[in-house]
SEDREN-314150 format. One record per atom (N, C-alpha, C): residue in three letters; residue number from 1; x, y, z. Coordinates in nm, 3 decimals. Layout:
// residues N
(ALA,NUM,(X,Y,Z))
...
// end
This chain:
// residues 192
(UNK,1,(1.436,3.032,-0.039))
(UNK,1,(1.333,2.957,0.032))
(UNK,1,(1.284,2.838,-0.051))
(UNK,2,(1.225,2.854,-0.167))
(UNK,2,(1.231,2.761,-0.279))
(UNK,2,(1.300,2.649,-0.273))
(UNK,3,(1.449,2.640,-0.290))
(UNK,3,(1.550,2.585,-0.298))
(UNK,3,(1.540,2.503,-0.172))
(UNK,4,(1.511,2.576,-0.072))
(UNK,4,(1.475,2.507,0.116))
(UNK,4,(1.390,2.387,0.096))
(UNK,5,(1.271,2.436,0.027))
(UNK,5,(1.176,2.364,0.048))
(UNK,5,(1.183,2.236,-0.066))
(UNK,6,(1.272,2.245,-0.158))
(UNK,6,(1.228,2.109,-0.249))
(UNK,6,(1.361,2.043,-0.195))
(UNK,7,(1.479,2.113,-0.060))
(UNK,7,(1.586,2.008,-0.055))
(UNK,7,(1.537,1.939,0.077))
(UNK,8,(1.409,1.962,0.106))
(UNK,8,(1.355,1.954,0.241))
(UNK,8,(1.225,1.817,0.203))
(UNK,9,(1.169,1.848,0.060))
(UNK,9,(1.075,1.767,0.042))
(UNK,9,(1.161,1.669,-0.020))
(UNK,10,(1.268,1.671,-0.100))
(UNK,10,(1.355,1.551,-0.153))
(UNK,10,(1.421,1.446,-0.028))
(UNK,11,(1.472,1.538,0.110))
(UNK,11,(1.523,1.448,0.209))
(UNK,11,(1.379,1.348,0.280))
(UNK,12,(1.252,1.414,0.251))
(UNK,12,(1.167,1.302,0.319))
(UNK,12,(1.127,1.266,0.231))
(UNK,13,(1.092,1.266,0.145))
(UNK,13,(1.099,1.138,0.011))
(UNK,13,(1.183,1.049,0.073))
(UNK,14,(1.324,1.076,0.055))
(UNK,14,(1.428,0.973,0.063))
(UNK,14,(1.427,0.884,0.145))
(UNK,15,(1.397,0.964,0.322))
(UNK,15,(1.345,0.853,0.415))
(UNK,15,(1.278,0.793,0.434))
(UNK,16,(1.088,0.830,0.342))
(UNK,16,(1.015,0.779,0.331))
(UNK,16,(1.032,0.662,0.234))
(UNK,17,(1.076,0.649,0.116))
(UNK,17,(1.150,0.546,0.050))
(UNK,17,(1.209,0.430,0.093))
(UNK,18,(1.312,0.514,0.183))
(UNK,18,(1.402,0.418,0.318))
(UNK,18,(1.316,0.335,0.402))
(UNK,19,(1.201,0.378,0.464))
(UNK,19,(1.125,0.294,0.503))
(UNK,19,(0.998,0.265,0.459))
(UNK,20,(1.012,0.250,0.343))
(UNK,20,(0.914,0.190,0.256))
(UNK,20,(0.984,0.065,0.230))
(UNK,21,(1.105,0.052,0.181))
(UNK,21,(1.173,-0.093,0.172))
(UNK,21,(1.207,-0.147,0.311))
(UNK,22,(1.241,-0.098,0.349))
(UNK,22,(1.238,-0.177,0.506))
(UNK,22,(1.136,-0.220,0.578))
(UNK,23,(1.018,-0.158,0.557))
(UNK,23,(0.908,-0.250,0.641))
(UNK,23,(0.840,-0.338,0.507))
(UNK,24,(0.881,-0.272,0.371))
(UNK,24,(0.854,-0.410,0.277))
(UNK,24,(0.917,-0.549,0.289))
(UNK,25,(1.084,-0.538,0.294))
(UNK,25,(1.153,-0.682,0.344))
(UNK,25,(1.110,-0.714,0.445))
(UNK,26,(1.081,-0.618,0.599))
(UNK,26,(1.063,-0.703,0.709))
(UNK,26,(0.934,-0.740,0.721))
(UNK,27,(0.791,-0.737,0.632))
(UNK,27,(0.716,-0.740,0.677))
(UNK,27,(0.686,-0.868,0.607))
(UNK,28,(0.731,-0.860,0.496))
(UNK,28,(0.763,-1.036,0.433))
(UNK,28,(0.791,-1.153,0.468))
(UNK,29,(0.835,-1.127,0.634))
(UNK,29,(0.797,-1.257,0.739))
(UNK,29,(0.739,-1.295,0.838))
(UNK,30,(0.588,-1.147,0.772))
(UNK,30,(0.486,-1.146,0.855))
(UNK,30,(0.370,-1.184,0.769))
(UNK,31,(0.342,-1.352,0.825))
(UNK,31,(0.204,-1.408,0.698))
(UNK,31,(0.084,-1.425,0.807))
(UNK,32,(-0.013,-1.362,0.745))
(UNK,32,(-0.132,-1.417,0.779))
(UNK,32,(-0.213,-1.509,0.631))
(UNK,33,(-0.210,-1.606,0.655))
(UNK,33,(-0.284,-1.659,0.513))
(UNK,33,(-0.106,-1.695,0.417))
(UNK,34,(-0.115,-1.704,0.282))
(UNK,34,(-0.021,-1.709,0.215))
(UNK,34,(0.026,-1.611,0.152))
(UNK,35,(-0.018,-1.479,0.212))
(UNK,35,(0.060,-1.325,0.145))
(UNK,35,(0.139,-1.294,0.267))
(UNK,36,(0.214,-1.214,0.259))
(UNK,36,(0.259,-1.096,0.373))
(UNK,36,(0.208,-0.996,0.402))
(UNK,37,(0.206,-0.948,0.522))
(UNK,37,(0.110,-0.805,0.550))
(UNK,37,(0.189,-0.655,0.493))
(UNK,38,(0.107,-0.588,0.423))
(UNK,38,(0.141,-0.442,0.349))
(UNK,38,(0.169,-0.365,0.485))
(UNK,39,(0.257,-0.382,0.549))
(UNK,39,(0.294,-0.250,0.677))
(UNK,39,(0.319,-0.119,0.584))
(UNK,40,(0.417,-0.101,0.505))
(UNK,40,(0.431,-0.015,0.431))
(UNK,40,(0.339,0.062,0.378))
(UNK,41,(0.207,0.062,0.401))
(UNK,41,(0.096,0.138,0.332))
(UNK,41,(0.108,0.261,0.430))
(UNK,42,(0.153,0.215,0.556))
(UNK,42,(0.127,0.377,0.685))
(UNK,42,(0.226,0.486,0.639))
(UNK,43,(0.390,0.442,0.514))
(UNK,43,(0.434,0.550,0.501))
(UNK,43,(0.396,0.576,0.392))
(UNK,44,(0.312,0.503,0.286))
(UNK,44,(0.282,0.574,0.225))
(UNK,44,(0.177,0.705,0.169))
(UNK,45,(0.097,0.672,0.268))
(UNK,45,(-0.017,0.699,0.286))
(UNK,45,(0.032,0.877,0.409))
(UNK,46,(0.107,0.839,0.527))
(UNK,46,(0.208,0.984,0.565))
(UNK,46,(0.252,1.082,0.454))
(UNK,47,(0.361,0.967,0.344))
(UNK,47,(0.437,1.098,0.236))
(UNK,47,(0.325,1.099,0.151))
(UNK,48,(0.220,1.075,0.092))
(UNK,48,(0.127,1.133,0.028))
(UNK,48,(0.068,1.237,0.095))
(UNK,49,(0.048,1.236,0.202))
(UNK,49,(-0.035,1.385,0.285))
(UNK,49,(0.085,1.471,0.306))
(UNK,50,(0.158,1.446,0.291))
(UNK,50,(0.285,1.533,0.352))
(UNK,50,(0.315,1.600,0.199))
(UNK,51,(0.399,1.509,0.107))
(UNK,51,(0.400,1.603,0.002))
(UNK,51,(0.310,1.580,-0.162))
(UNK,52,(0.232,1.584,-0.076))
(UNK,52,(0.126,1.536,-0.234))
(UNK,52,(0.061,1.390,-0.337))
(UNK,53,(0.001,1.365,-0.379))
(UNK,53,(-0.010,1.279,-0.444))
(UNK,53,(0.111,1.184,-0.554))
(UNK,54,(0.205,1.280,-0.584))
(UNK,54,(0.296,1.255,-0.680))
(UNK,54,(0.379,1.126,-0.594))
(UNK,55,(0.372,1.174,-0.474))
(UNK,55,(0.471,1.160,-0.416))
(UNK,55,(0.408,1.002,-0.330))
(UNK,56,(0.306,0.967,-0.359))
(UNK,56,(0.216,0.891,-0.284))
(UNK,56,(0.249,0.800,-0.382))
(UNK,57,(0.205,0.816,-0.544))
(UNK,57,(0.278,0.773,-0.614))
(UNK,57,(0.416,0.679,-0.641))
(UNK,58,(0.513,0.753,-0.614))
(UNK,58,(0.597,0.696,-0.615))
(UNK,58,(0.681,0.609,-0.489))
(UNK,59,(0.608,0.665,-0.386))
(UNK,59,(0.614,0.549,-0.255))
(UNK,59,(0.532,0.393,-0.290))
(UNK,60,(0.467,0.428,-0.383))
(UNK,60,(0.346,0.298,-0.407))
(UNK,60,(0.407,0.197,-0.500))
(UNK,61,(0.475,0.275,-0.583))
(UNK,61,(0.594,0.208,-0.699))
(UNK,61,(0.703,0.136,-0.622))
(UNK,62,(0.752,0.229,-0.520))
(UNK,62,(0.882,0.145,-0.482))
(UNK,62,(0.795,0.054,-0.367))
(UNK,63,(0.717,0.092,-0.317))
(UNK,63,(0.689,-0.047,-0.264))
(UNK,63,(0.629,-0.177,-0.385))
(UNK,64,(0.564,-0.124,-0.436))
(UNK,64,(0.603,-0.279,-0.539))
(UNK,64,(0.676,-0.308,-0.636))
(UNK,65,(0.786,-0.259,-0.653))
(UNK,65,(0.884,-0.251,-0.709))
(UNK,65,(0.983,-0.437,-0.609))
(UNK,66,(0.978,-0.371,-0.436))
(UNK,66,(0.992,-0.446,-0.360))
(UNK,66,(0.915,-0.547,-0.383))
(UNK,67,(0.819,-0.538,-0.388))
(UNK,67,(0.710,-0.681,-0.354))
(UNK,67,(0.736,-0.799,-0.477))
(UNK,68,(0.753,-0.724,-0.606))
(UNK,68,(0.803,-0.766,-0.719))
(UNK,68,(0.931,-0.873,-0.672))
(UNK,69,(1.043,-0.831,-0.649))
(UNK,69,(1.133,-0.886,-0.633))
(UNK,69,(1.101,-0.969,-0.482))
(UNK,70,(1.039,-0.963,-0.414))
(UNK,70,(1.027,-1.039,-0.254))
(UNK,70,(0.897,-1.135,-0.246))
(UNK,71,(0.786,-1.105,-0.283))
(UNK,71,(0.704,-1.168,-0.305))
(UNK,71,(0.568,-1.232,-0.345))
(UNK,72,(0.646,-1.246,-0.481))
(UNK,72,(0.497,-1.243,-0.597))
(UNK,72,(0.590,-1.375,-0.739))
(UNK,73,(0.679,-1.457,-0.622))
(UNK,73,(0.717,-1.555,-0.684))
(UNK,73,(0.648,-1.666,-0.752))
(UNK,74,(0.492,-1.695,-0.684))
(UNK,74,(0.404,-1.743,-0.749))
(UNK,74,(0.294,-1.681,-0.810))
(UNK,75,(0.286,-1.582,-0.858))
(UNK,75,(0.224,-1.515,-0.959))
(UNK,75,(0.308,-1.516,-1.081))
(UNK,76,(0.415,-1.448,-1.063))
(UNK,76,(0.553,-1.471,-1.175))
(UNK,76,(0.568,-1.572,-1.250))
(UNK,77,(0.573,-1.702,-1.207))
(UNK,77,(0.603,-1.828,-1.280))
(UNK,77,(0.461,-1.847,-1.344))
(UNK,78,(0.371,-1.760,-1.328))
(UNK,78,(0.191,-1.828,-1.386))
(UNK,78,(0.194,-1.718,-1.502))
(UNK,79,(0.199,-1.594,-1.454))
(UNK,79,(0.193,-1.507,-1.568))
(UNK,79,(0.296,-1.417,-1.574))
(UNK,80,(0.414,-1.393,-1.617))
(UNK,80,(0.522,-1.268,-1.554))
(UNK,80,(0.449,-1.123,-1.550))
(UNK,81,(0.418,-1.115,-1.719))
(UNK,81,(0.410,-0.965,-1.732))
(UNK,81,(0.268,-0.944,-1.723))
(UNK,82,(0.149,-1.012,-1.646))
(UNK,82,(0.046,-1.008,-1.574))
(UNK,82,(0.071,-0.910,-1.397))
(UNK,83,(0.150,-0.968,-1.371))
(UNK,83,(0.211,-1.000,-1.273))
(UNK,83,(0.276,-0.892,-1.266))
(UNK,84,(0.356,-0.811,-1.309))
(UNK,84,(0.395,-0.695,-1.332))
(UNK,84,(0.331,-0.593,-1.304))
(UNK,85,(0.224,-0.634,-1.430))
(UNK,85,(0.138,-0.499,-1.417))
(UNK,85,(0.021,-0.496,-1.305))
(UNK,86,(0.012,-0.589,-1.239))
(UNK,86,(-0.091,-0.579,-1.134))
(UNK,86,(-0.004,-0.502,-1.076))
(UNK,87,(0.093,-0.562,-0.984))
(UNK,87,(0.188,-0.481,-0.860))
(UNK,87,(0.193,-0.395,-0.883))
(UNK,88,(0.258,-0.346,-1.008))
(UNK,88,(0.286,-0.209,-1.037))
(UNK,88,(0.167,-0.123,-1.000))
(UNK,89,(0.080,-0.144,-1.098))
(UNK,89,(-0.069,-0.053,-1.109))
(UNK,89,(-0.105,-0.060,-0.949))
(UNK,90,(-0.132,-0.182,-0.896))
(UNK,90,(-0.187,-0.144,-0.753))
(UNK,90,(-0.112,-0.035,-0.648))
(UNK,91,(0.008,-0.072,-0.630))
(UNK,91,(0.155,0.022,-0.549))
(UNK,91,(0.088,0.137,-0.596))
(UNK,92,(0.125,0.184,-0.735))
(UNK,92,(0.116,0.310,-0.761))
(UNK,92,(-0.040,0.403,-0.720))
(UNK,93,(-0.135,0.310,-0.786))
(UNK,93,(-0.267,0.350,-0.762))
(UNK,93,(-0.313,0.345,-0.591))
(UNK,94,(-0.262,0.335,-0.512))
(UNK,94,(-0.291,0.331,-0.379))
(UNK,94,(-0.194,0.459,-0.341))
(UNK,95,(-0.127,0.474,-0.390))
(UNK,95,(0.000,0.551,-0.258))
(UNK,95,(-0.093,0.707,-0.421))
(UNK,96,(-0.131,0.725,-0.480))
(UNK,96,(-0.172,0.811,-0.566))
(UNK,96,(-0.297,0.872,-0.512))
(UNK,97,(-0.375,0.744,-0.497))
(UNK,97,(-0.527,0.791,-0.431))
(UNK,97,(-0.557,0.877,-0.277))
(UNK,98,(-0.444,0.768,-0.243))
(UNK,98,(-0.448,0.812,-0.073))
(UNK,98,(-0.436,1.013,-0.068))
(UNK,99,(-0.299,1.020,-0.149))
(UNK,99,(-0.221,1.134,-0.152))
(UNK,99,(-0.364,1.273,-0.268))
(UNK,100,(-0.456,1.187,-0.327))
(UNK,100,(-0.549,1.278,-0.378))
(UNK,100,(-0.702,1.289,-0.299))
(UNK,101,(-0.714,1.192,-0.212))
(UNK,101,(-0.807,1.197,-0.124))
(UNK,101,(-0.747,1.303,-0.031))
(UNK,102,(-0.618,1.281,0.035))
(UNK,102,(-0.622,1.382,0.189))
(UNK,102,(-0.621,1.482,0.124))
(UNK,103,(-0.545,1.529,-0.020))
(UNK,103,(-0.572,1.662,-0.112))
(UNK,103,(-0.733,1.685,-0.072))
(UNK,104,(-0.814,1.630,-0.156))
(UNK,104,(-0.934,1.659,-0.190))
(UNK,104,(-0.984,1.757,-0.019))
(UNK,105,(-0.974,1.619,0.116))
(UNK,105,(-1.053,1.638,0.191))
(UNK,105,(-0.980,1.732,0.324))
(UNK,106,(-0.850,1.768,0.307))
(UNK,106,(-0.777,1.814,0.411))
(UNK,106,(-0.807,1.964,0.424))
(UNK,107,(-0.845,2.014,0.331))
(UNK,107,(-0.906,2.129,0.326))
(UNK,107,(-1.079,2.190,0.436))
(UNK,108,(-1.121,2.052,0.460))
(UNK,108,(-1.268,2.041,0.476))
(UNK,108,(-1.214,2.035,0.656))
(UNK,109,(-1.109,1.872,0.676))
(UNK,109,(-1.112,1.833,0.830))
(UNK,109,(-0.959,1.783,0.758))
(UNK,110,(-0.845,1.816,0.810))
(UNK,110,(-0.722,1.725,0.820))
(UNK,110,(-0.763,1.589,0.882))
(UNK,111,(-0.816,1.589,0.995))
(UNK,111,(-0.780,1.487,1.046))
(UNK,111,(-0.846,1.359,0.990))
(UNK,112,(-1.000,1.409,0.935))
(UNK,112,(-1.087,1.320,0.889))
(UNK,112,(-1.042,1.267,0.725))
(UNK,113,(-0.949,1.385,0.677))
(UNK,113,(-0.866,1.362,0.523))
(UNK,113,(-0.779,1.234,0.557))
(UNK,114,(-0.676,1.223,0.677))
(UNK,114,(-0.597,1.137,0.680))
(UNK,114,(-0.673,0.987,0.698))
(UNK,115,(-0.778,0.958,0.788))
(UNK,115,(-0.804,0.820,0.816))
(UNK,115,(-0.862,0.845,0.676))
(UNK,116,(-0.955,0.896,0.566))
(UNK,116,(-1.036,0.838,0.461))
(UNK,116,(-0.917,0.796,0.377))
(UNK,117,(-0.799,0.838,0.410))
(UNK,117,(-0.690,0.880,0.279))
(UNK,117,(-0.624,0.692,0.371))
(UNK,118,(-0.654,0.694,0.481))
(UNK,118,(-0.535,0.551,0.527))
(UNK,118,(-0.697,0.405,0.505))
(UNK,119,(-0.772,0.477,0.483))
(UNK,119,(-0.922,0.363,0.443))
(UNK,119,(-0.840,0.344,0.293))
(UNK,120,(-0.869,0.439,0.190))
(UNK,120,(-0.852,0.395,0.060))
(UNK,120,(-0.723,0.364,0.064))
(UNK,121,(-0.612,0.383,0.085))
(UNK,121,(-0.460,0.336,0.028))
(UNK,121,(-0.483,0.147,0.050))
(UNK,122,(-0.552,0.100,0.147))
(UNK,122,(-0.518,-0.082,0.124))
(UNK,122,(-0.628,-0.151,0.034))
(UNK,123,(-0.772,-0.033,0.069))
(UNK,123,(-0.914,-0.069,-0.053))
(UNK,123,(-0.879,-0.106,-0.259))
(UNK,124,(-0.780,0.021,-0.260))
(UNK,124,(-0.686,0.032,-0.356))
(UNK,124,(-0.645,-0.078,-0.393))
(UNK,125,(-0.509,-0.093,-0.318))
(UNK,125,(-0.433,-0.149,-0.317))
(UNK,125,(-0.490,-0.328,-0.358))
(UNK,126,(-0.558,-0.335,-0.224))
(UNK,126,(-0.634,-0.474,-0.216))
(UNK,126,(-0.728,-0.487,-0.329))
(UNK,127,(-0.804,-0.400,-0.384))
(UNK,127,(-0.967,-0.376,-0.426))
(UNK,127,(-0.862,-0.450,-0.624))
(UNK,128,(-0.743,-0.368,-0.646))
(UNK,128,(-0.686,-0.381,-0.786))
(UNK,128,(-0.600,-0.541,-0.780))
(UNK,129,(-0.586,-0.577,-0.659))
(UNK,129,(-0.523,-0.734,-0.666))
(UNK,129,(-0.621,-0.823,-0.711))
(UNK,130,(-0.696,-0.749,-0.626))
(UNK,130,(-0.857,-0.868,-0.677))
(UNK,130,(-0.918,-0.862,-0.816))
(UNK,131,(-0.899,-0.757,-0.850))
(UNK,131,(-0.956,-0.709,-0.989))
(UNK,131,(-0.812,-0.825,-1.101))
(UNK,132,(-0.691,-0.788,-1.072))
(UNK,132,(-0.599,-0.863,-1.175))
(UNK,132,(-0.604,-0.997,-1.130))
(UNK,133,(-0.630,-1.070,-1.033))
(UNK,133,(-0.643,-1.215,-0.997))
(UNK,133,(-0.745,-1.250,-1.099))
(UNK,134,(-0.856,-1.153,-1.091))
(UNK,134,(-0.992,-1.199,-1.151))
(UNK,134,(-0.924,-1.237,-1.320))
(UNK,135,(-0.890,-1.118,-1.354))
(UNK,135,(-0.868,-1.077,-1.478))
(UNK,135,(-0.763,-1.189,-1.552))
(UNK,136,(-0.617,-1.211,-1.454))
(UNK,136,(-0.544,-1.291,-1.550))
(UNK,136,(-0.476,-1.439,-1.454))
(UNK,137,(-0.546,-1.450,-1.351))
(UNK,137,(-0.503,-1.529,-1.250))
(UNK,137,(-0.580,-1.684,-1.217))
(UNK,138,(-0.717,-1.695,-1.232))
(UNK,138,(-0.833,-1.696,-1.180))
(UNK,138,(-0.794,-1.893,-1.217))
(UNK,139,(-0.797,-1.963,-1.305))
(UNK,139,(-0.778,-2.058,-1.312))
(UNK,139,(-0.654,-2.139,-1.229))
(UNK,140,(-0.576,-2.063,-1.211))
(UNK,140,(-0.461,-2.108,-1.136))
(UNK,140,(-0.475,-2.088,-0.966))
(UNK,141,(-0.582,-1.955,-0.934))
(UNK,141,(-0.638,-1.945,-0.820))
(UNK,141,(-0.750,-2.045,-0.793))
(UNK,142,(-0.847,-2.108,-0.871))
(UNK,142,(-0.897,-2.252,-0.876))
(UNK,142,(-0.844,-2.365,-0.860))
(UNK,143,(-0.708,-2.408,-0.877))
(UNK,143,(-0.587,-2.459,-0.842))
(UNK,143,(-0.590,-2.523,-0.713))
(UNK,144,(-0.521,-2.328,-0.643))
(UNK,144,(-0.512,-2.329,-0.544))
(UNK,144,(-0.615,-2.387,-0.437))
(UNK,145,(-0.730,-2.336,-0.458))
(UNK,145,(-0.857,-2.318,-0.384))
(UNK,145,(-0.891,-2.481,-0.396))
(UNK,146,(-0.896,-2.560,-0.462))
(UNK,146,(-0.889,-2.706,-0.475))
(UNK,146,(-0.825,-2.777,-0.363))
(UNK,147,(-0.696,-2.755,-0.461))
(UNK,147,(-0.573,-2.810,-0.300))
(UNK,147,(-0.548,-2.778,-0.171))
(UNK,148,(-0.664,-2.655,-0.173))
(UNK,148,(-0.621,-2.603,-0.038))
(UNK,148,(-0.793,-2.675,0.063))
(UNK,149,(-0.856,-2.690,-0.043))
(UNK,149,(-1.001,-2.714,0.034))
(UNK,149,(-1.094,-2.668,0.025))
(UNK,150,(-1.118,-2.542,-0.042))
(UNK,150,(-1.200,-2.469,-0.039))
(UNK,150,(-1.314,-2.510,-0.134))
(UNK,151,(-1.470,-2.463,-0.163))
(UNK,151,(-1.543,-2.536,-0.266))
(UNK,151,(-1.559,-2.406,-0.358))
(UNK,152,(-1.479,-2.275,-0.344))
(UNK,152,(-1.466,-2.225,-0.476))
(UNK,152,(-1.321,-2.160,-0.456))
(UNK,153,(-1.296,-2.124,-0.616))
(UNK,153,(-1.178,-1.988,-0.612))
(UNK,153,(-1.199,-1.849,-0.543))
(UNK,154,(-1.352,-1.809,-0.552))
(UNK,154,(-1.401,-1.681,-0.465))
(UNK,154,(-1.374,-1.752,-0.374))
(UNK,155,(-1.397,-1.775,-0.284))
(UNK,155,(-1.403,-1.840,-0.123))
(UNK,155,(-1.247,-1.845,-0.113))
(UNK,156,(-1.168,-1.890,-0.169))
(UNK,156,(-1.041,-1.882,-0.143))
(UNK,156,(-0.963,-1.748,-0.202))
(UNK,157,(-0.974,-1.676,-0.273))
(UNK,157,(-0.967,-1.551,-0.267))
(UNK,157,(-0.940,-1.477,-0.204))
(UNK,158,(-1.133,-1.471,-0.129))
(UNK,158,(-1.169,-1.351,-0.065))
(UNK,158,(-1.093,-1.435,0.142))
(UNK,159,(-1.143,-1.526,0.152))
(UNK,159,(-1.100,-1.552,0.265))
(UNK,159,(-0.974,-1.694,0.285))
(UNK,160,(-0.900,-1.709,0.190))
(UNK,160,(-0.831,-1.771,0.186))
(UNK,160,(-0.652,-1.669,0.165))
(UNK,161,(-0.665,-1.547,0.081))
(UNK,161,(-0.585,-1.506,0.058))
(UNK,161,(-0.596,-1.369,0.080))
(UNK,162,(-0.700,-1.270,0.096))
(UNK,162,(-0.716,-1.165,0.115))
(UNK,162,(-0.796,-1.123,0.220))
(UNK,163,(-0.869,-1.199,0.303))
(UNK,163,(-0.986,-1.166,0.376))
(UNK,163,(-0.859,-1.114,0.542))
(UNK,164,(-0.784,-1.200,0.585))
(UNK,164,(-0.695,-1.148,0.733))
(UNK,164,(-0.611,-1.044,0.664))
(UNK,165,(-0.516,-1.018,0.588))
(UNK,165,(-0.443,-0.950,0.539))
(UNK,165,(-0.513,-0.809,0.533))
(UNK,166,(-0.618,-0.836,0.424))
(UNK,166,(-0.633,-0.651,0.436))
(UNK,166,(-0.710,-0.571,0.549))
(UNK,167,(-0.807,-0.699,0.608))
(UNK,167,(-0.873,-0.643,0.802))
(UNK,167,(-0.697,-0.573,0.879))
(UNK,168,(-0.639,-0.660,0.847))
(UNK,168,(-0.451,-0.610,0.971))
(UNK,168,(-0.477,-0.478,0.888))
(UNK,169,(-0.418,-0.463,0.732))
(UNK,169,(-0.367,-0.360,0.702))
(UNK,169,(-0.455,-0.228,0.726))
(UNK,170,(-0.602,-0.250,0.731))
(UNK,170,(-0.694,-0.160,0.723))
(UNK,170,(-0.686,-0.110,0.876))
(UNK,171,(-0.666,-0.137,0.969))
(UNK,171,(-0.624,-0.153,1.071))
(UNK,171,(-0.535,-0.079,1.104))
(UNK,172,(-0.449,-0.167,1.085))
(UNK,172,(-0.277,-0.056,1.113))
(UNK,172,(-0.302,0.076,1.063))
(UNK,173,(-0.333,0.039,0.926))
(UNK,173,(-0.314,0.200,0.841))
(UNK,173,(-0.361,0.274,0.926))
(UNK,174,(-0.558,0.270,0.976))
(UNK,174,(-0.647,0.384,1.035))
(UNK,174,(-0.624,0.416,1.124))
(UNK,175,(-0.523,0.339,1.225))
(UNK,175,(-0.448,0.383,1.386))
(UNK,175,(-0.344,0.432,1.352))
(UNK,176,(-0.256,0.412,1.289))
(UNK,176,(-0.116,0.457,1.277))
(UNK,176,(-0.101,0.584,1.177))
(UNK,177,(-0.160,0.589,1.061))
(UNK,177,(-0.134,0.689,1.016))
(UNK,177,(-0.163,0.842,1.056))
(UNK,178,(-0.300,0.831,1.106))
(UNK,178,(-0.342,0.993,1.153))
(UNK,178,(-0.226,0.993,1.246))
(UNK,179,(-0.199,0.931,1.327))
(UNK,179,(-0.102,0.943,1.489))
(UNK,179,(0.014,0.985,1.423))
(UNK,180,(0.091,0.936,1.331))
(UNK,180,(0.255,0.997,1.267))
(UNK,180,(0.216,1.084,1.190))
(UNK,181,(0.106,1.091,1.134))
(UNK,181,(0.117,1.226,1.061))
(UNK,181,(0.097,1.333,1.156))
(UNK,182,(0.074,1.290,1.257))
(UNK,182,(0.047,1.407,1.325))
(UNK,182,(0.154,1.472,1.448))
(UNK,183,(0.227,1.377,1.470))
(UNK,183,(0.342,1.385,1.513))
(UNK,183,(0.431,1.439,1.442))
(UNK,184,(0.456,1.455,1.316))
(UNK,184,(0.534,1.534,1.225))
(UNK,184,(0.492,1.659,1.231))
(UNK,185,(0.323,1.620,1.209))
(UNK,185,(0.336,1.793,1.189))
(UNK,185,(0.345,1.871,1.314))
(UNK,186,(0.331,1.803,1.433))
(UNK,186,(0.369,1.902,1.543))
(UNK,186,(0.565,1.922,1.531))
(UNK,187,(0.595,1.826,1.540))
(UNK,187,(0.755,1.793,1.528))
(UNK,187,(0.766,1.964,1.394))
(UNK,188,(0.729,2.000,1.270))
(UNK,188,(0.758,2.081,1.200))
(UNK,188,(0.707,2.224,1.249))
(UNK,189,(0.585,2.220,1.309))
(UNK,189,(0.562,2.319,1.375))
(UNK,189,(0.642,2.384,1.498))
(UNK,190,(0.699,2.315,1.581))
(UNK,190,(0.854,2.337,1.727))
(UNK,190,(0.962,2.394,1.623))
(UNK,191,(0.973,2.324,1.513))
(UNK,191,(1.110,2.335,1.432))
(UNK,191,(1.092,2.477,1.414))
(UNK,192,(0.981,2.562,1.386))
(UNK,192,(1.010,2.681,1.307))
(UNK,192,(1.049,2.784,1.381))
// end
């Protein structure tokens, strides 16, 4: 049974993975503002409730693992290994939290575990971009915010680069995730 269950939690990893890069490339030619929208947060934020935090984890990695290579071409040329470690740390720390929140609260209400768990995975996500912009970005985001019009770098920031992006993702996530997670788990419950 053992053996069942980790060749059972390794095959949805795998697909969850699978479409973790696939709605990472395709969603990369979906801009609101000058980022692309995080679609990928709804599976990660699924395989974290499904098999744990670890696992939220490492959906959060390979999605910015992706984003790394697809699009964070102008962060890269300003700072590389700034730039690194934001993506990294954010990916991971979102698909981690999500997967230790529905832990924490799934015990109390599943259903109310999944939307708090699909609230924090883009707060995360979004909340640590803002924190490394601040931290190693911020003059070159003054730059931007210049040429673009704005009369500060906050103002272009918050509603120049992050303000439509994370309203969609916060969005998508809180409709879509409870609904597939919950469709699985009926889908596993018929199976038995």
């Amino acid at each position: 049974m053992e053996k069942h269950m980790n060749t059972r939690t390794l095959t949805g990893l795998a697909l969850f993975t699978a479409i973790v890069v696939v709605l990472q490339i395709l969603g990369s030619f979906i801009h609101f503002g000058p980022f692309s929208i995080s679609l990928v947060l709804v599976p990660i934020v699924v395989g974290a409730a499904l098999y744990g935090w670890g696992a939220g984890a490492w959906l959060g990695f390979v999605f910015s693992f992706v984003v790394l290579l697809n699009d964070s071409a102008a962060f890269l040329a300003v700072n590389a290994p700034a730039t690194v470690l934001v993506v990294l740390v954010k990916g991971i720390a979102a698909g981690a939290c999500a997967g230790l929140v529905y832990k924490a609260l799934a015990k109390v209400n599943e259903w109310l575990a999944v939307i708090v768990a699909a609230i924090v995975c883009p707060v995360v996500n979004t909340g640590l971009f803002v924190l490394g912009c601040e931290l190693f970005f911020m003059p070159t985001i003054s730059g931007w915010a210049e040429a673009a019009g704005f009369p500060s770098a906050g103002n272009f920031l918050i509603y120049g680069m992050i303000g439509a992006n994370f309203l969609v993702e916060l969005a998508i996530n809180v409709v879509l995730s409870p609904v597939i997670l919950r469709l699985i788990k009926i889908g596993k419950k018929e199976n038995r």
